[in-house]
ROLUMFI-419301 format. One record per residue: x, z, y of N, C-alpha, C in turn. Coordinates in pm, whole numbers, plus 32768, in hexadecimal, padded with zeros to 4 digits. Layout:
BEGIN
XZYXZYXZY...
***
This chain:
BEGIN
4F9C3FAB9FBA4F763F719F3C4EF23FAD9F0A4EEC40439F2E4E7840639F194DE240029F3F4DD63FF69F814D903FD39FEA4D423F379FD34DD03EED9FA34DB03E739F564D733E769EE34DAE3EB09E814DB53E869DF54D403F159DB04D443FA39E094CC93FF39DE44C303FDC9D924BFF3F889DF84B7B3F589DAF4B8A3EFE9D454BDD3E829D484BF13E649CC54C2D3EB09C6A4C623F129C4B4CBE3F3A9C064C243FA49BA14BE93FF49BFC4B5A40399BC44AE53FBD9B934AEE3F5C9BC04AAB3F119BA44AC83EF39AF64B3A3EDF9AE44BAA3E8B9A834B7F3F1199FB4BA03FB09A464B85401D9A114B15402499E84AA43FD59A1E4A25403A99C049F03FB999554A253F5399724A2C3EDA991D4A523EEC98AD4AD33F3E98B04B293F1998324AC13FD398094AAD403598454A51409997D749E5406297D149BA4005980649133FD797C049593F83972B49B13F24972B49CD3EEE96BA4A243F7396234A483FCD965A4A82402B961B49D8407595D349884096962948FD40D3960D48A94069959D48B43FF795AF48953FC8953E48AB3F9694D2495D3F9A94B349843F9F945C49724036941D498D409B9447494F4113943848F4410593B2487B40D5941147F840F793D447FC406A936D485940159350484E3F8E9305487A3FEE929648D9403E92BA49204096922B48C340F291EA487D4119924748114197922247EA41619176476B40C691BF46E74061916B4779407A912B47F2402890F348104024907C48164080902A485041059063485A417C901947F741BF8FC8476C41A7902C46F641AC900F46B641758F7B46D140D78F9A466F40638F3D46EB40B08ED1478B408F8EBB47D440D38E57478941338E05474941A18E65471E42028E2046A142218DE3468C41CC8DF845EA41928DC445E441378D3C463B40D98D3B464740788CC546AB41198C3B46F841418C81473A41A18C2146CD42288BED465F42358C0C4604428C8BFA4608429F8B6C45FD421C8AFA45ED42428A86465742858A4D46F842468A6D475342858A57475D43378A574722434F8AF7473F43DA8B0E46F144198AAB466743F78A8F460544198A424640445289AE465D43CD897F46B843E588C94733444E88E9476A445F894D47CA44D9895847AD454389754754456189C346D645CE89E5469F4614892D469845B488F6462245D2887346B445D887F5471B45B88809478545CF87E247E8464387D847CB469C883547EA472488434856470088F3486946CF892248B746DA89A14846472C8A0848BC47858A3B487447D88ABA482C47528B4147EF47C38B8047DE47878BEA484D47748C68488347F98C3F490047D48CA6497047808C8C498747618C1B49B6471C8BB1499446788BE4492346538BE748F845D18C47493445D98CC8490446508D3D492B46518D9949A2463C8DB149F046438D704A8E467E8D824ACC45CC8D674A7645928CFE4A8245178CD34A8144938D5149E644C68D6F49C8445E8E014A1E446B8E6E4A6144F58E774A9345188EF54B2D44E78EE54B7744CF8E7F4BF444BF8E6B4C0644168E864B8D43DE8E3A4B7543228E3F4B8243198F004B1A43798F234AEF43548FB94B91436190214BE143B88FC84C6543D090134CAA436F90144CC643598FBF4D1942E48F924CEC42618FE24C86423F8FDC4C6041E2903C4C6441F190B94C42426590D44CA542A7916C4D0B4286917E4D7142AC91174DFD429591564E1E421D91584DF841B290FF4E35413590C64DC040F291714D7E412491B74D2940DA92034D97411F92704DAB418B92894E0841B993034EAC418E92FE4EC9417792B24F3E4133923A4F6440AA92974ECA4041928B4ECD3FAF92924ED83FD093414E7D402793574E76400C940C4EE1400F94394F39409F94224FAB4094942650434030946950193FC893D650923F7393BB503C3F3294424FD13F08943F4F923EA694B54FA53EE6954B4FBE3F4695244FA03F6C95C350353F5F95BF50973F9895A351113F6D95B651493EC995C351373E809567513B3DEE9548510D3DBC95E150993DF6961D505E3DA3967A509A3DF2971A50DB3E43971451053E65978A51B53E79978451DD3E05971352783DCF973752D43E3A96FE529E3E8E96BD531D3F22969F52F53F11960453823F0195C853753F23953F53513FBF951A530B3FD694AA52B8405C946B533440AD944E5322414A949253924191947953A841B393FB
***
């Protein structure tokens, strides 16, 4: 089986991380442009008395959350799509 199905199978593999690599970087630009349009926001909280780590701690908790709720969805899909209900 090796032998057969090998080269397609790496083939199939670097397909599906080239499409993984640019969703990647599709998430990056949003996180990005997000953080760009919110500039004034951070600004009036900056001049408001909030720390800087205080922001950081802010961006980094939003960015989690979208982590999980994004590792969350793959999840159910990757299960859903390979026939085994989610443990």
């Amino acid at each position: 089986m090796r032998a057969e199905f090998g080269e397609p199978i790496r083939l199939l593999m670097g397909a599906v991380a080239l499409v993984l690599l640019i969703a990647c970087a599709n998430v990056a630009g949003l996180q990005l442009a997000r953080g760009a349009a919110r500039r004034r926001e951070m600004a009036l909280r900056f001049s408001l008395g909030a720390g800087r780590w205080r922001l950081v701690r802010q961006w980094l908790a939003e960015s989690a959350m979208l982590a999980a709720a994004g590792a969350l969805l793959g999840w159910i899909f990757a299960a859903w799509a390979g026939g085994r209900p989610p443990a």
